[in-house]
KEVEXDO-24596 format. One line per field, with one value per residue (C-alpha): chain; residue in one letter; residue number from 0; x, y, z negated. Coordinates in nm, 4 decimals, m for minus. Layout:
N
unit <- c(A,...)
code <- c(a,...)
pos <- c(NUM,...)
x <- c(X,...)
y <- c(Y,...)
z <- c(Z,...)
//
This chain:
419
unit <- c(A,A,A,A,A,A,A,A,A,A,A,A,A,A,A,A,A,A,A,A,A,A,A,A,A,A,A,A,A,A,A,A,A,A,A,A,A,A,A,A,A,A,A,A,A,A,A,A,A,A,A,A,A,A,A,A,A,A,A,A,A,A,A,A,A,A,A,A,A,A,A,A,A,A,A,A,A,A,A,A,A,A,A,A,A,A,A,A,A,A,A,A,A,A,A,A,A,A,A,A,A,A,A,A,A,A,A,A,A,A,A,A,A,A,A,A,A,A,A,A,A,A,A,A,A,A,A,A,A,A,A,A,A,A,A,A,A,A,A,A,A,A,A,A,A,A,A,A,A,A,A,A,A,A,A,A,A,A,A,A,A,A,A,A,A,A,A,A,A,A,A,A,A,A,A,A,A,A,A,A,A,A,A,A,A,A,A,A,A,A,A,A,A,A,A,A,A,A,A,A,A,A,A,A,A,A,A,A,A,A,A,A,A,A,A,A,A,A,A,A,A,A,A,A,A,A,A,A,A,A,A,A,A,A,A,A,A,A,A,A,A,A,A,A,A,A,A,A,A,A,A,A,A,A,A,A,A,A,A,A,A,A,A,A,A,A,A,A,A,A,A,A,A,A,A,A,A,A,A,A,A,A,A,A,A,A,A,A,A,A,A,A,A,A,A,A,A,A,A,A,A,A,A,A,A,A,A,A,A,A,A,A,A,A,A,A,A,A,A,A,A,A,A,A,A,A,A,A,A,A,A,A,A,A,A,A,A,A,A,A,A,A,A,A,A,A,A,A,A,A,A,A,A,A,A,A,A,A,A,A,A,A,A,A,A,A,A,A,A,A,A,A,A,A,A,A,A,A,A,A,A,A,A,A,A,A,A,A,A,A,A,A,A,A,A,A,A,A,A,A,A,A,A,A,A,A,A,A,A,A,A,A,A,A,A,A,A,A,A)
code <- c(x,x,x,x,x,x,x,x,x,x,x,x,x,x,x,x,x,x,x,x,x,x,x,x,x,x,x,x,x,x,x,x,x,x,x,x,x,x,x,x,x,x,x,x,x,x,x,x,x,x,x,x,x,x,x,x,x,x,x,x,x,x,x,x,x,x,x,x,x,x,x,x,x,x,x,x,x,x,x,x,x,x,x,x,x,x,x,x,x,x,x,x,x,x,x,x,x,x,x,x,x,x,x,x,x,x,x,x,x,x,x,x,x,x,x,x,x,x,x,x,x,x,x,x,x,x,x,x,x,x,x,x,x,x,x,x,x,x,x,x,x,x,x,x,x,x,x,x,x,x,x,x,x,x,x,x,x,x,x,x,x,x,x,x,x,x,x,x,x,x,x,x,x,x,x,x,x,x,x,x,x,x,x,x,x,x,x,x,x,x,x,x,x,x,x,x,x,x,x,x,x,x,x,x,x,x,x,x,x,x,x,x,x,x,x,x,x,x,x,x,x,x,x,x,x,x,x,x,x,x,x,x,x,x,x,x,x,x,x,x,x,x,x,x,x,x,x,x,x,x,x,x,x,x,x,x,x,x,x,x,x,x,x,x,x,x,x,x,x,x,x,x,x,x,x,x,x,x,x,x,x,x,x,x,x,x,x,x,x,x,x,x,x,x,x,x,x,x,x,x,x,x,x,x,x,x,x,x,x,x,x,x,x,x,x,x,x,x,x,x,x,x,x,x,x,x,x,x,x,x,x,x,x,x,x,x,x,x,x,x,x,x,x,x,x,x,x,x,x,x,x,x,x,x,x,x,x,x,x,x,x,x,x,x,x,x,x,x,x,x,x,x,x,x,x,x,x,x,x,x,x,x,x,x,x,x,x,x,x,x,x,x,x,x,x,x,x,x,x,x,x,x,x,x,x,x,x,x,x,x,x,x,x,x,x,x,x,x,x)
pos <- c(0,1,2,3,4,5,6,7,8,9,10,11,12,13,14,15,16,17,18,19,20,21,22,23,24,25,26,27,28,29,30,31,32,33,34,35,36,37,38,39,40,41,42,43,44,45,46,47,48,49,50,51,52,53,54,55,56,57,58,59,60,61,62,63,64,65,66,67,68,69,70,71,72,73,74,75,76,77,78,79,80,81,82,83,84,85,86,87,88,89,90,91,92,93,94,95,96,97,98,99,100,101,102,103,104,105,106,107,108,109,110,111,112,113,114,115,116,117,118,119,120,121,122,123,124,125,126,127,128,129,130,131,132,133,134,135,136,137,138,139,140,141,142,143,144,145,146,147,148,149,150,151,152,153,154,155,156,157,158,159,160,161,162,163,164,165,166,167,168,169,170,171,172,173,174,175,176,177,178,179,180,181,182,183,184,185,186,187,188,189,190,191,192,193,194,195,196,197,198,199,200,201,202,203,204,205,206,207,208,209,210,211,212,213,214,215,216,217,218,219,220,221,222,223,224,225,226,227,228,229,230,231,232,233,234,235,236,237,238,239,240,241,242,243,244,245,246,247,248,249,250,251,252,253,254,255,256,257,258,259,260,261,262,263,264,265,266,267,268,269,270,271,272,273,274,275,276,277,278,279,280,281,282,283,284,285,286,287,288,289,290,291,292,293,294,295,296,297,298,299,300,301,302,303,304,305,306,307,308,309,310,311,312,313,314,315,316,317,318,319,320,321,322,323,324,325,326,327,328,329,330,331,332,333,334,335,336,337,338,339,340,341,342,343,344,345,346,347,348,349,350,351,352,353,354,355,356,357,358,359,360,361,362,363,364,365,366,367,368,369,370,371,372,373,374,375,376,377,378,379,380,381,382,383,384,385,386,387,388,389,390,391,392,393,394,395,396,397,398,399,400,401,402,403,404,405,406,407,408,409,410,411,412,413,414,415,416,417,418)
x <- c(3.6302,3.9426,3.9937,4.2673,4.4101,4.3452,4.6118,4.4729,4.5309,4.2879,4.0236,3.9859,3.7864,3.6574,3.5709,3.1853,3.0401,2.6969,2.5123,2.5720,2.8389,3.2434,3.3506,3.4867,3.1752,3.0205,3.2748,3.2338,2.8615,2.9611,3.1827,2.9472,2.6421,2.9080,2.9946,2.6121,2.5727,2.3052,2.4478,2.1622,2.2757,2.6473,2.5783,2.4004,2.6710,2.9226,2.8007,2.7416,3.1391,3.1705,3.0113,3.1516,3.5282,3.5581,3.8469,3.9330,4.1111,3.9361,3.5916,3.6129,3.6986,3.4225,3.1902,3.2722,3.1960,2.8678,2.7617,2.8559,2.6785,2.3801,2.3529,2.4178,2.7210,2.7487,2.7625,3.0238,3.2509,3.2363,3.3713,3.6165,3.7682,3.8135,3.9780,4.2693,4.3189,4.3949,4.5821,4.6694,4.8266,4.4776,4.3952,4.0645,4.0761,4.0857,3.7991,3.5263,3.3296,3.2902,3.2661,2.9039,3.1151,3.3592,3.2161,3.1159,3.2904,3.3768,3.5696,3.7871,3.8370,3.9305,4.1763,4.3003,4.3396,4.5196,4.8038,4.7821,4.8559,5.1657,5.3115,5.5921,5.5919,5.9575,5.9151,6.1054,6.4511,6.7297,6.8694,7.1150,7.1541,7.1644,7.4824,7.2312,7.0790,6.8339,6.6840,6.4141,6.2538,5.9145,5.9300,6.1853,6.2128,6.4258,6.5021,6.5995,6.7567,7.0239,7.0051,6.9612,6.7968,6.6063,6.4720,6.2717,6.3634,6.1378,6.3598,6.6253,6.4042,6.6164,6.6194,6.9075,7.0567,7.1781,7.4087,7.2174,7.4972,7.6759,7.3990,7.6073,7.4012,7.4498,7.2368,7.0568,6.7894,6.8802,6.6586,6.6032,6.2518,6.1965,5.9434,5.9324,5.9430,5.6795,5.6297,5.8712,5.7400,5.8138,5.6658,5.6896,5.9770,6.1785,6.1985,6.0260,6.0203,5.7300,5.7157,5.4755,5.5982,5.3955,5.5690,5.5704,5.6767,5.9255,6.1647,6.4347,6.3707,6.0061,5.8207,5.4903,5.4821,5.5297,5.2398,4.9765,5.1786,5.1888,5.3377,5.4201,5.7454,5.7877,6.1780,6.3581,6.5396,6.8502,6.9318,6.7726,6.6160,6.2721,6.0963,5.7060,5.5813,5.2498,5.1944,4.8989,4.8239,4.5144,4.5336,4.6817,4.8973,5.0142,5.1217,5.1474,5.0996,5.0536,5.1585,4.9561,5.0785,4.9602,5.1450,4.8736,4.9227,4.6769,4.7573,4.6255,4.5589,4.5214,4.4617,4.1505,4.0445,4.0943,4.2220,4.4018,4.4892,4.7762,4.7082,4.8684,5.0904,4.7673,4.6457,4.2850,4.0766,3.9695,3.7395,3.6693,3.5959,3.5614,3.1822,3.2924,3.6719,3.8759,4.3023,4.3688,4.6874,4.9163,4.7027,4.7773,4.6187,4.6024,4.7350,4.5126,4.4041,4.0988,4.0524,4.2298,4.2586,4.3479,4.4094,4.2178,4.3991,4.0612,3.8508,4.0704,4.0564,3.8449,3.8091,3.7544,3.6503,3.8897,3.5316,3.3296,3.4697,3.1061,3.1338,3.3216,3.3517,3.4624,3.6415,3.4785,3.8172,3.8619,3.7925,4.0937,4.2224,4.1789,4.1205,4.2987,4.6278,4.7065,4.9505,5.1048,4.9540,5.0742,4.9383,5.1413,4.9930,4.5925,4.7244,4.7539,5.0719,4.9659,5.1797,4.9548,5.1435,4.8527,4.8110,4.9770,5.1240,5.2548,5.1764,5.2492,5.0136,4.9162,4.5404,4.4519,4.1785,3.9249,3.7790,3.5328,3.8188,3.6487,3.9596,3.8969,4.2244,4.4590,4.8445,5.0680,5.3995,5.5367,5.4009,5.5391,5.8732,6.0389,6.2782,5.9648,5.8694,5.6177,5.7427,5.5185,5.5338,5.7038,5.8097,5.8460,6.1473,6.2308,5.9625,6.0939,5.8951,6.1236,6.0100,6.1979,6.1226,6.1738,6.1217,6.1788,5.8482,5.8092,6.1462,6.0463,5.9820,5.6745,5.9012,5.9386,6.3171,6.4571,6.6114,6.8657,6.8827,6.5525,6.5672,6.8287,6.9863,6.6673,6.7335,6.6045,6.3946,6.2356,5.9999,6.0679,5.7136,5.5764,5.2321)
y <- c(7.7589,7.7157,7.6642,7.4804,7.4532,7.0751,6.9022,6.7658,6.3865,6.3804,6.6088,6.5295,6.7705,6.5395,6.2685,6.2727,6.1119,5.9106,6.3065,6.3786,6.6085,6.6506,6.6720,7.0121,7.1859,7.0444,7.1880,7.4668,7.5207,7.4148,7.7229,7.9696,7.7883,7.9004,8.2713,8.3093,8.1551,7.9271,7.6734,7.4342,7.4061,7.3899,7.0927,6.8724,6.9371,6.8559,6.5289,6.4146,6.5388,6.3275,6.0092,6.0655,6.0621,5.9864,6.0576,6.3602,6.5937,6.8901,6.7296,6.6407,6.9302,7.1502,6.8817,6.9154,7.2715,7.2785,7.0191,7.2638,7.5476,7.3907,7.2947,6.9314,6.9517,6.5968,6.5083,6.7469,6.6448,6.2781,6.3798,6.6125,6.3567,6.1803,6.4820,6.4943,6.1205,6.1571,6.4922,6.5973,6.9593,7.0978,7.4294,7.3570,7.5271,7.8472,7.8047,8.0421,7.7964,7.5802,7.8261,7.6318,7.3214,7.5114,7.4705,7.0809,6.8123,6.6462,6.9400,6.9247,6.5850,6.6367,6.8698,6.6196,6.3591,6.6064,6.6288,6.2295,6.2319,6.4538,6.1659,5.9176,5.5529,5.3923,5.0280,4.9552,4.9586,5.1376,4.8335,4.9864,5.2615,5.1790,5.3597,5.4661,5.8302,5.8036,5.4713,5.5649,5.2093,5.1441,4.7421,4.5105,4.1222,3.8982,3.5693,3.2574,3.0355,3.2800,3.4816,3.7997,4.1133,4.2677,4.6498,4.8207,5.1524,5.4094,5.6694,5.4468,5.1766,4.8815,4.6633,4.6416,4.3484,4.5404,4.3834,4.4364,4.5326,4.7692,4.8995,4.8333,4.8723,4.6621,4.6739,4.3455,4.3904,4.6818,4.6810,4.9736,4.8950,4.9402,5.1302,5.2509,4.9731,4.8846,4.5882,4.2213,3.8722,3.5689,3.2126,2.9705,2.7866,3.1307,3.0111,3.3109,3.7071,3.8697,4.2886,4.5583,4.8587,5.1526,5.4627,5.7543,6.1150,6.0622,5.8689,5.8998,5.9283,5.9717,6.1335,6.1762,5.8846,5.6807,5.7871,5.5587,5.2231,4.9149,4.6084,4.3457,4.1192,3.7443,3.7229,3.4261,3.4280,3.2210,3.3606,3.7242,3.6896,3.8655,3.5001,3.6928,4.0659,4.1507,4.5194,4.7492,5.0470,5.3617,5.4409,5.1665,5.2266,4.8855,4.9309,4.5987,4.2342,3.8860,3.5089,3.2137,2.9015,2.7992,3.0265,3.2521,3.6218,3.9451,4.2912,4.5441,4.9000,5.2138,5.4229,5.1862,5.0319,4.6685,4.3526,4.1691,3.7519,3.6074,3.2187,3.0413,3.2855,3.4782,3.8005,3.9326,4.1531,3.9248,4.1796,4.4988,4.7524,5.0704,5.1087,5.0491,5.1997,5.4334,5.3619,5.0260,4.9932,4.6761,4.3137,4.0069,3.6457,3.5252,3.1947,2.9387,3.1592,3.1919,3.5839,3.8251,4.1579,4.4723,4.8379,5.0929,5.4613,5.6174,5.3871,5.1372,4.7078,4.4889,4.1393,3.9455,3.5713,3.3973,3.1366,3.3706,3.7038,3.8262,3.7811,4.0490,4.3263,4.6146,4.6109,4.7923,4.9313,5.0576,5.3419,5.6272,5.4558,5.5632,5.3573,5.6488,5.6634,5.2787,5.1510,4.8159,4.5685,4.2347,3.9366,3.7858,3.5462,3.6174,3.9936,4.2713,4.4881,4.8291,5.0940,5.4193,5.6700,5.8699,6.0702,6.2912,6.1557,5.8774,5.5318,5.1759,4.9566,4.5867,4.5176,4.1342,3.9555,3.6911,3.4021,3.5966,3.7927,4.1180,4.3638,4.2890,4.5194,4.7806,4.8588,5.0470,4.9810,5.3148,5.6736,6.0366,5.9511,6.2106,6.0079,5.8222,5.9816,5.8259,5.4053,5.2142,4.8771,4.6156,4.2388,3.9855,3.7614,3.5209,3.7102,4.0498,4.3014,4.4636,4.7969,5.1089,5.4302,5.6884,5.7486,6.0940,6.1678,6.5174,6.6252,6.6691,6.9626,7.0555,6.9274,6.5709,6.6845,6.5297,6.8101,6.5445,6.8225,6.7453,6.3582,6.1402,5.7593,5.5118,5.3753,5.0004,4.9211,4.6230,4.5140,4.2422,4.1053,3.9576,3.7760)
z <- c(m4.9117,m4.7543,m4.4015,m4.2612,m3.9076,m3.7517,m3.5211,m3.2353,m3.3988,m3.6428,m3.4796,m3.0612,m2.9194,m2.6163,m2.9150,m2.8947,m3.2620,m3.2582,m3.2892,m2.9354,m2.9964,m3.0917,m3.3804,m3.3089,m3.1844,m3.5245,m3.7548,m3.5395,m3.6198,m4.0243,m4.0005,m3.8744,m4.1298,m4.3975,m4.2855,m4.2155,m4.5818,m4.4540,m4.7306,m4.6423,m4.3110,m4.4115,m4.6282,m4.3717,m4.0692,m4.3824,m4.4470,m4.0895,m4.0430,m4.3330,m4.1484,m3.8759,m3.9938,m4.3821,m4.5616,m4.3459,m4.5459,m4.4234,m4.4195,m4.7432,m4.9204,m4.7391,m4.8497,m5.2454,m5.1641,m4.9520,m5.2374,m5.4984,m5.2634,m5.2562,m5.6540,m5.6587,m5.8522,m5.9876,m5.6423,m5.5514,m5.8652,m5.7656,m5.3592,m5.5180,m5.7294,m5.3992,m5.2461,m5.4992,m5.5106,m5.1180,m5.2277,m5.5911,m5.4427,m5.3898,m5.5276,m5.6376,m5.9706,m5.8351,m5.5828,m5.5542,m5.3812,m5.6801,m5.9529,m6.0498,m6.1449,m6.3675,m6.7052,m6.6802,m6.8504,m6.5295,m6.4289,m6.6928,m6.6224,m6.2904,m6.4157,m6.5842,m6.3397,m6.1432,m6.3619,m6.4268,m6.0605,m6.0740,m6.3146,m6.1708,m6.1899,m6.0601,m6.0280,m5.7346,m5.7003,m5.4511,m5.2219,m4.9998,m4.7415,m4.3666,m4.1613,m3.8215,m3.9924,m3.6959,m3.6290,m3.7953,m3.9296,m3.9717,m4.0094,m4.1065,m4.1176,m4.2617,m4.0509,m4.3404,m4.0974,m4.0065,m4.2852,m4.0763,m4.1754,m3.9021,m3.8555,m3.5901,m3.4403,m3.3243,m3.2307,m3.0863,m2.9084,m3.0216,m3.2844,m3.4977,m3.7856,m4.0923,m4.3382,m4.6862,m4.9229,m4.7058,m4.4284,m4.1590,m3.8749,m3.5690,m3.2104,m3.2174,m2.9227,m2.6483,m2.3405,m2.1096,m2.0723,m2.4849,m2.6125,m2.9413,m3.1524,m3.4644,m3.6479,m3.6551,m3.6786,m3.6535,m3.6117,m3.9406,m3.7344,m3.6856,m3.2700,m3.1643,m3.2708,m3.1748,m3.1481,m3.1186,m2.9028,m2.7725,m2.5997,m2.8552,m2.8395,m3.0838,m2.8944,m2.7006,m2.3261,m2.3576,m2.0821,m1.9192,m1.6997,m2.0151,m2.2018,m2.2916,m2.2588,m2.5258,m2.5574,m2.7653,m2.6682,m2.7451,m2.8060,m2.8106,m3.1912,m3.0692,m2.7169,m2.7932,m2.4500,m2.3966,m2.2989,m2.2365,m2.2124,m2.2907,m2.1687,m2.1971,m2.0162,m2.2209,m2.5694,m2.7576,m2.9853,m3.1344,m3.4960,m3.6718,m3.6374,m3.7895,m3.6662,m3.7605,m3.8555,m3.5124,m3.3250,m3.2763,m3.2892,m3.3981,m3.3112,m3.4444,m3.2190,m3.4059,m3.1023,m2.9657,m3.3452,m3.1771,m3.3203,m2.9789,m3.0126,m2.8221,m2.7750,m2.5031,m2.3641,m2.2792,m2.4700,m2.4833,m2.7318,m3.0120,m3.2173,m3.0976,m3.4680,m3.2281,m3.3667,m3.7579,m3.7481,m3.6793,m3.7081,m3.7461,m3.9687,m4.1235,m4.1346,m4.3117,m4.3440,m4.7421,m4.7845,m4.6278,m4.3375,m4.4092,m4.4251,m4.1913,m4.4148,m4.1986,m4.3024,m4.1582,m4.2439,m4.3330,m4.4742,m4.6388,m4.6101,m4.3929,m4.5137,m4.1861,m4.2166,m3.9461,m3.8688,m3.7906,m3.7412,m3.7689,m4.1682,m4.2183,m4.5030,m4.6636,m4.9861,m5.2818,m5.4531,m5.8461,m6.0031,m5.9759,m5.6661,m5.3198,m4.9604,m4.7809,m4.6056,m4.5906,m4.3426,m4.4759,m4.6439,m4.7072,m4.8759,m5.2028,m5.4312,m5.4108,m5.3851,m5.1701,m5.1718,m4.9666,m4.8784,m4.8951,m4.7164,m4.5879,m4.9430,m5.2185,m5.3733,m5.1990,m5.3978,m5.3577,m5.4789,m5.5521,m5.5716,m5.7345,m5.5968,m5.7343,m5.5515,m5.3455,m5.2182,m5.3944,m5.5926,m5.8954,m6.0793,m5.8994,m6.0400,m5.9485,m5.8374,m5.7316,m5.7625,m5.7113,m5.6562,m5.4641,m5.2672,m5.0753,m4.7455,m4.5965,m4.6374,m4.3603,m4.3387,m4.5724,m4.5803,m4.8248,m4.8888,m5.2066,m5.4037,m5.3690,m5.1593,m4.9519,m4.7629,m4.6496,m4.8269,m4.5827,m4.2057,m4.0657,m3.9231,m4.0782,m3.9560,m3.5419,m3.4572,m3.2198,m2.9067,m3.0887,m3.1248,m3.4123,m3.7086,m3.8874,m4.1534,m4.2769,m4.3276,m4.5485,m4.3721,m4.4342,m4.7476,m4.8260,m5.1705,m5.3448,m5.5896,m5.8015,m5.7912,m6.1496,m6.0170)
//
């Protein structure tokens, strides 16, 4: 079994799970149930790690293997098919672990869908290159009434107009009080921009007495003015939001897995997920309003009815397809278009709905291209899905200093949508 080292981010040692302890003091105790080869053991601190935080990369893996340990190797085959669709550069041929599983049929098939994985689908097409190497975009918005491109900046803490054929950058929003910026919207009238910001490592000027802080900006569109702040103080980190036809506005926290509503100039927690997730990604409304879908990074789309919030579900996705790594998702045409950047390789997908709001079919739009690194959130615009493919956040260093060595100038795509 292989171990790997965990980053504080996805494992907190002060988070305490539902079994009275943290998750590090259980994978602790997994650990020693393995190098005391109490497999027994192993498997049943496995699975509760596995409750506790699905999807974990680590978790996972040393699942498949207890499972194989412990001779329930159809089991183990189905979670290790899950492991490579959240990461096709697993070694799992050559495991000891799971030498039990090595003569089965679906071994060989997972074999096989390993190198089906290492395929590249090119749908979307090369746009243009912006001029600022490190803004480092994560949203973007294009306003029709003045024909303006928008894009956040999370380095920079600004937001900045680009001109789409020749990338010219241009500081559209500068405020010293700017956090890192996130995610663009506007209202159906394009009066008002509203914007997520939290204060992030990353950027420029960051220091301790900013940590923790969140807020999301109502910006006049015509004067640029900052009309309403909406700050937050603990671990919020606002990633993405959505504007109703109303006027109303859900934000979605991946640091505190809540859903906050601004109505009336007055912001409040609107549905609080702590108990059923854990990092709350992109959300959109489909075309009536009636459902609120949200990404959730580890455990893929919630399907929240906008009535009664109560009625609420997870979506059963396809066969071959994963609900890891998920960050924007937007609704087109009883559709959503996700942007899994969470995985290897990194995909873009469209998953078709029926009436019931259940995925019925899953396609791909873009697979294994090397030129994506890590694409976040995207935007739609005269039936083109627009989205930038790279942001630089695997080029800081442990310092958050930014190596511009290791990352090209963001570079704009679309998708000529067919449905």
């Amino acid at each position: 079994m292989k171990f790997y080292y965990i980053k504080t981010l996805l494992l907190c040692s002060v988070f305490v799970n539902s079994f009275g302890q943290t998750q590090k003091e259980m994978y602790n105790q997994s650990l020693q149930a393995y190098q005391n080869k109490n497999f027994e053991e192993f498997l049943q601190l496995t699975q509760k790690l596995d409750q506790t935080r699905p999807s974990h990369p680590i978790y996972t893996y040393n699942l498949a293997c207890a499972l194989a340990l412990n001779g329930k190797k159809s089991e183990a085959i189905s979670v290790l098919e899950k492991c490579l669709l959240m990461n096709n550069k697993i070694d799992f041929e050559n495991e000891s672990d799971l030498a039990s599983l090595k003569d089965s049929e679906g071994f060989k098939k997972l074999a096989e869908l390993k190198s089906k994985l290492n395929t590249t689908i090119s749908s979307s097409t090369k746009k243009v290159v912006l001029s600022e190497k490190t803004l480092h975009p994560e949203g973007l918005l294009y306003l029709n009434k003045s024909k303006t491109w928008l894009v956040n900046s999370i380095r920079n803490r600004k937001i900045i107009s680009f001109d789409p054929n020749s990338g010219q950058c241009t500081d559209w929003l500068t405020d010293k009080d700017l956090l890192s910026v996130f995610a663009l919207k506007a209202d159906k009238n394009e009066k008002y921009l509203w914007v997520s910001t939290s204060s992030m490592p990353e950027m420029k000027g960051y220091n301790k007495d900013l940590e923790g802080q969140s807020e999301v900006l109502k910006i006049d569109i015509k004067t640029k003015a900052i009309v309403k702040r909406f700050p937050l103080k603990g671990n919020h980190v606002l990633g993405d939001l959505v504007v109703a036809k109303n006027g109303d506005v859900y934000v979605s926290d991946s640091g505190e897995a809540l859903i906050f509503k601004i109505t009336n100039d007055s912001m409040a927690v609107w549905l609080d997920l702590k108990k059923e997730a854990f990092n709350l990604q992109g959300l959109t409304f489909n075309e009536n309003e009636s459902q609120l879908f949200i990404a959730d990074y580890m455990k893929g789309i919630l399907s929240i009815s906008m009535k009664n919030p109560n009625e609420r579900n997870w979506l059963n996705f396809p066969e071959s397809t994963t609900v890891k790594g998920i960050d924007g998702l937007i609704w087109y045409k009883n559709s959503l278009l996700a942007i899994h950047n969470g995985v290897k390789p990194i995909r873009i997908m469209q998953y078709s709905l029926n009436q019931k709001n259940e995925i019925e079919t899953a396609q791909v739009l873009d697979h294994n291209r090397p030129e994506f690194d890590e694409p976040a959130l995207g935007t739609i615009s005269n039936g083109k899905f627009y989205f930038f493919a790279n942001a630089p956040w695997n080029a800081y260093d442990k310092n958050s200093d930014l190596d511009e060595t290791k990352f090209e100038n963001p570079t704009l795509y679309f998708n000529s949508l067919t449905k």
